[in-house]
N, C-alpha and C positions, 0 to 999 in steps of 0.2 A: 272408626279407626282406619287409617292409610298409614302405611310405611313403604319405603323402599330398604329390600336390605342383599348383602351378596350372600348367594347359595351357601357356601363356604361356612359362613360364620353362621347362618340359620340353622343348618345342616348341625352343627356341633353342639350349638343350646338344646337342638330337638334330640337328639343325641342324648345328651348328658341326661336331662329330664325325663326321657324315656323310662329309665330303671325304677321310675316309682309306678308307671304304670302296671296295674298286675292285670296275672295272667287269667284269671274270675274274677271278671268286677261284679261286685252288687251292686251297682248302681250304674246305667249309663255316664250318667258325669264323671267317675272315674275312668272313665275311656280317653278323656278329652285331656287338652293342654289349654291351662289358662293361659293366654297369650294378650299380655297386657304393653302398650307401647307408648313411655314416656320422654317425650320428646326426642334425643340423640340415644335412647339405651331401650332396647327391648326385652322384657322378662318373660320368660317362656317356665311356666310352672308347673308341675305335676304331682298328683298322691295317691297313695292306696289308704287314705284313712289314718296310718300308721306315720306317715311320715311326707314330708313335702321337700320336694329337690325345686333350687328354683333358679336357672342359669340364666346369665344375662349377656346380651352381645348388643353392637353400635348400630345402629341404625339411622335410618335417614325420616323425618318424620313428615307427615302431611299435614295430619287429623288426628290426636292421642284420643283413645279409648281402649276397651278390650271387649275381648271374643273366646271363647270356649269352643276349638276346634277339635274335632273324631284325632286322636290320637295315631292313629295307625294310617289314617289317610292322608293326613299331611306332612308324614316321614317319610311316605314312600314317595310321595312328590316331591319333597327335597332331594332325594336322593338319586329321582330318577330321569329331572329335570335336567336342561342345560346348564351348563357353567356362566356365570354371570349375574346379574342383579335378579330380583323377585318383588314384585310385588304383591304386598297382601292390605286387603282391602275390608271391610265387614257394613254390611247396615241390615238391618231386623235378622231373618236367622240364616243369614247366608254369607259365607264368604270367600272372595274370590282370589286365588291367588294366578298372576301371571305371570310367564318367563317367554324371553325371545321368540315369537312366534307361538304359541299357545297363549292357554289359561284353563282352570279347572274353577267348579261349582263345589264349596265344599258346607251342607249344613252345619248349624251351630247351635250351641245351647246356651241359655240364659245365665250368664258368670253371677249371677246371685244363689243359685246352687253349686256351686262349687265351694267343698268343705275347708274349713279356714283352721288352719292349726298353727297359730303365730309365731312367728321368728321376735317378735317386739322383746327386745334385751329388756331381761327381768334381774338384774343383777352383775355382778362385774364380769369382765371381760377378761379369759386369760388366753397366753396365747402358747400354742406347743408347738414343740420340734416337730417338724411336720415326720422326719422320718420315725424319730421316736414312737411318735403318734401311728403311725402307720404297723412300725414292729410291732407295737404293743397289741395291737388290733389283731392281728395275724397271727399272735400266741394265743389269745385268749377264745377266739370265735367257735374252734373246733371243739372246745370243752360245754360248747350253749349247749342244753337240754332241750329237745321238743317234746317231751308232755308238755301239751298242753293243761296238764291239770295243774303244774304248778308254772304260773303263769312269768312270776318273777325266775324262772330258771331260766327260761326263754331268750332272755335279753344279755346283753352284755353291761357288767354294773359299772360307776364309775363315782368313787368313797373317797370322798376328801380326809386325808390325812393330815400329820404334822408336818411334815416334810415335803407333798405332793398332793399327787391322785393315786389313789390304786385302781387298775382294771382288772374286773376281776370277770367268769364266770366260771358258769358248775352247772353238770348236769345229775350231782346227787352222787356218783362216783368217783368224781375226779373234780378240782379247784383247779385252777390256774391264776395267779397274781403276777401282774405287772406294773411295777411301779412307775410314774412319770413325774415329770417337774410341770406346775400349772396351779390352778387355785380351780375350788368350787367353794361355792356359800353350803352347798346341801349334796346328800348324797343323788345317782337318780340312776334307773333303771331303762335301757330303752331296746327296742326288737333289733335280732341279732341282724336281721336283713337293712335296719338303718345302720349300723356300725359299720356291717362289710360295704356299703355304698360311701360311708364315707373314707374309711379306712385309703379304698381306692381315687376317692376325691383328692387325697391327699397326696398321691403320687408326684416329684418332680418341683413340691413347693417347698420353700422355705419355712412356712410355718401356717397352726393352721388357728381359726378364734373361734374358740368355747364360751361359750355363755347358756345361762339361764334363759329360757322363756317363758310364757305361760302356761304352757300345757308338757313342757318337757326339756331338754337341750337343744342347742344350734351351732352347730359346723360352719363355720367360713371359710371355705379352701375355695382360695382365688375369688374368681368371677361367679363362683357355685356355693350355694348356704343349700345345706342338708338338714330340716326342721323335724327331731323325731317328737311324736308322742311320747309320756312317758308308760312305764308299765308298771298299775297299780299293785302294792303287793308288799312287805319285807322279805328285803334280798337278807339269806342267811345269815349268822355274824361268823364269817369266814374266819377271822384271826384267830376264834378261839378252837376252830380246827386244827389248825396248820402245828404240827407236831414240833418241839421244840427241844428234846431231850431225848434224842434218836442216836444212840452212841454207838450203834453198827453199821459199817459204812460200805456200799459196795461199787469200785467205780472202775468205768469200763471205758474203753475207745466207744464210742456211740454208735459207729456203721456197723463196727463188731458185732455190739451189743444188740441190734437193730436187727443184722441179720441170721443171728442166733434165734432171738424168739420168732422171727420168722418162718426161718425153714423149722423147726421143731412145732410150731401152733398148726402146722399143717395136720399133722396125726393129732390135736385135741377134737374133744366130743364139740360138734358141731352148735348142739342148742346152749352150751356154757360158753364155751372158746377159754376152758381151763387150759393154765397149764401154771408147772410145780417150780419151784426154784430152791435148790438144796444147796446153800452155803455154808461153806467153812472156810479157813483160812491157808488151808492143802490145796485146796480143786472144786468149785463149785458147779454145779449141773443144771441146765432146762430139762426141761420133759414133758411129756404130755402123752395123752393115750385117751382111746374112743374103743371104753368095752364093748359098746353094739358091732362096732366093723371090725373088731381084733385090731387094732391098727396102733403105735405107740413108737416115741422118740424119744432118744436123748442124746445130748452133745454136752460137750464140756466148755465154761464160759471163758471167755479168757477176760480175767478181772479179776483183782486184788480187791480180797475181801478182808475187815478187821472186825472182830466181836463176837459173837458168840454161836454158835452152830445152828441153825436154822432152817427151817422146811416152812417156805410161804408159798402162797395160790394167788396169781391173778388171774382175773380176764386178760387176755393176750391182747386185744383190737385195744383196751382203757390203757394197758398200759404201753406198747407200741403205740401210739397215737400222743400219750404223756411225754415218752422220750425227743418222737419226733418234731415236737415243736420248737423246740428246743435250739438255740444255736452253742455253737462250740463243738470241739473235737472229743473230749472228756464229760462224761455225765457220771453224777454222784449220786447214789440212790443211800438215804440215810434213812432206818428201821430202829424199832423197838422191840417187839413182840410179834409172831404171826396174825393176832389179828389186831394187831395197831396199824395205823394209818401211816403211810411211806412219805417222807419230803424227798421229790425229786427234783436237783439241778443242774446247771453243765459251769463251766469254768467263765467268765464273758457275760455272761447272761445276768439281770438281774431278779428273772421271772423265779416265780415258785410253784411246783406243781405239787399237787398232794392227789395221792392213789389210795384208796380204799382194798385190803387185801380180800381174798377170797378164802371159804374154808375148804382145806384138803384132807382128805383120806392117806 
C-alpha cells in the first residue's frame, strides 16, 4: 500500500474514526485504524466490537492495499505534522508515514484480524431528515438505561410503524418516543454510544441513509457510515405502556416548571430524590423534605391545573431530566391516579415521555 494524501483531509477521516476506538480495548487490534486505499478514495475504519465508523477521503494512489495502523500513534502525527501532503506507505509489519522533511516508523498488524461487522445493505434503503434524525436522537439517549443486566435497555430502539419509525428508549423508569418519517423492514436495537455517534454524524446534512445489514443497522451521513451491532434481546412493547385516558392535566411555562423542582429537590432525601406534588385547581405545591437532616421545601407551582385533587411523588432527576428534553415553551403533564404512569408533552414537540410515579407518605 502507497498513497499520497493532504494532512487536512487525513486529519479529518482519522478524526471522525477515532470515536469508535475505546478507551479499554480487549484486544490490541482494536487500538488500530483499518486503513485500506482504493485507488482515488482512502477508508480509514475503526471499532470497539459494537460498532464500526468508517470515513473516507481522496487520495492520491501509488499501490492499493491496506494496513492496520496503532490508532493513537498515527493521529497524533497527523496532527502534529506539517501542513501539506503525507505520505503513507506499508510492506510486512511496518509503516511509514512521511511529511516535508521527516518520516516516522509506525508497527502494524495483520488486517485479517480486524473484526468485520458488515455495513453490506441487507434490505431497503430509507432516507431521514437529517435534522429530524438528529432531534430525535437527542430526546431519546438520555432515557438509555445502563444495567447492564437488561441488555436491550442499553440501546436506543428503532420500531417500524404504520406511519414511520418510532425511536424509542427507557431505562425502566421513564419512555421516551419520537416519532420519524423513514421505512424499516424489522424492528432493531443498537448501543446508545452507536446512536450518539451517529446522531452527531448527522450534524449540518441534508439527510441521512438507514438500512439493514447483517449483524445490525447502518448510518450514511455524508462521506461517514456508522455500522452498529445489533443488541440481542426484546426491547419492551412500549405502546402498551404509554397512558391513554389521563384526563387530569397540568401544564406549566417549562423554565418555570423546571426551576420550581429545582430549587425545592434541593431539601429532598438524598438516596430517593423524592419529592411531593399537591394539585388542585386553586394552587398547586412542590415539596420535599429529608427527615435525617431536618431539612424540607415548598413553593407554589405557577400552573394551571384541571381534574381532580391529587398528591403524586416523583423522583426529582426522572422527572426534571423528562421535562427537559423536551422542546417548546409549555409542557403538559397528563395523569390519572397517584400511582398511574404520567404522559408528558410540550406544545411543538412530537415526542412522548411517560414517568413512572413514586409512592408518598
Amino acid at each position: 500500500m502507497k498513497f499520497s494524501i493532504q494532512k487536512e483531509s487525513l486529519l479529518k477521516a482519522l478524526t471522525i474514526a477515532s470515536k469508535a476506538i475505546p478507551q479499554k480495548a480487549s484486544t490490541p487490534i482494536l487500538e488500530t485504524f483499518r486503513i485500506s486505499d482504493f485507488g482515488p478514495v482512502l477508508e480509514v475504519m475503526a471499532t470497539d466490537g459494537d460498532m464500526i465508523i468508517t470515513s473516507i477521503a481522496p487520495c492520491n494512489t501509488e499501490e492499493e492495499g491496506a494496513a492496520c495502523i496503532n490508532a493513537k500513534t498515527i493521529l497524533e502525527i497527523a496532527r502534529l505534522c506539517p501542513d501539506g501532503e503525507l505520505t503513507i506507505e506499508s510492506e510486512g509489519v511496518t509503516a511509514k508515514v512521511s511529511w516535508a522533511g521527516g518520516h516516522s516508523s509506525i508497527p502494524t498488524s495483520d488486517v485479517k484480524d480486524f473484526p468485520d461487522i458488515s455495513s453490506e445493505i441487507d434490505g431497503e434503503v430509507t432516507e431521514i431528515n437529517a435534522a429530524t434524525f438528529k432531534t430525535a436522537l437527542s430526546h431519546v439517549i438520555p432515557h438509555v438505561a445502563t444495567d447492564i443486566l437488561r441488555p436491550q435497555l442499553t440501546g436506543v430502539h428503532f420500531n417500524p410503524t404504520e406511519s414511520g419509525i418510532d425511536v424509542v428508549a427507557s431505562d425502566s423508569h421513564t419512555i421516551c418516543v419520537y416519532p420519524i418519517e423513514g421505512h424499516l423492514e424489522a424492528p432493531v436495537t443498537i448501543p446508545a454510544k452507536c446512536a450518539a455517534v451517529a446522531r452527531d454524524a448527522a450534524d449540518g446534512l441534508e439527510y441521512v441513509r438507514v438500512y439493514k445489514s447483517k449483524n445490525g443497522v447502518s448510518f450514511e451521513c455524508g462521506q461517514d457510515t456508522i455500522t452498529a451491532r445489533e443488541i440481542i434481546g426484546k426491547f419492551p412493547a412500549y405502546n402498551k405502556i404509554i397512558p391513554t385516558a389521563n384526563e387530569n392535566v397540568l401544564t406549566s411555562d417549562k423554565r418555570e416548571l423546571l426551576s420550581t423542582l429545582r430549587l425545592v429537590s434541593v431539601c429532598s432525601n438524598k438516596a430517593s430524590n423524592h419529592i411531593r406534588l399537591d394539585l388542585s385547581g386553586l394552587m398547586s405545591k412542590v415539596s420535599a423534605q429529608d427527615l435525617g437532616f431536618g431539612t424540607s421545601a415548598t413553593d407554589d407551582l405557577t400552573a394551571e391545573y384541571s381534574g381532580e385533587e391529587m398528591a403524586i411523588g416523583f423522583r426529582h432527576d426522572l422527572l426534571t431530566k423528562s421535562i427537559s428534553c423536551l422542546d417548546g415553551d409549555k409542557v403538559s403533564i397528563q395523569l390519572d391516579k397517584p400511582n398511574k404512569a404520567v404522559l408528558i408533552s410540550a406544545d411543538g414537540d412530537p415526542s412522548q415521555v411517560v414517568v413512572m410515579p413514586v409512592a408518598i407518605k
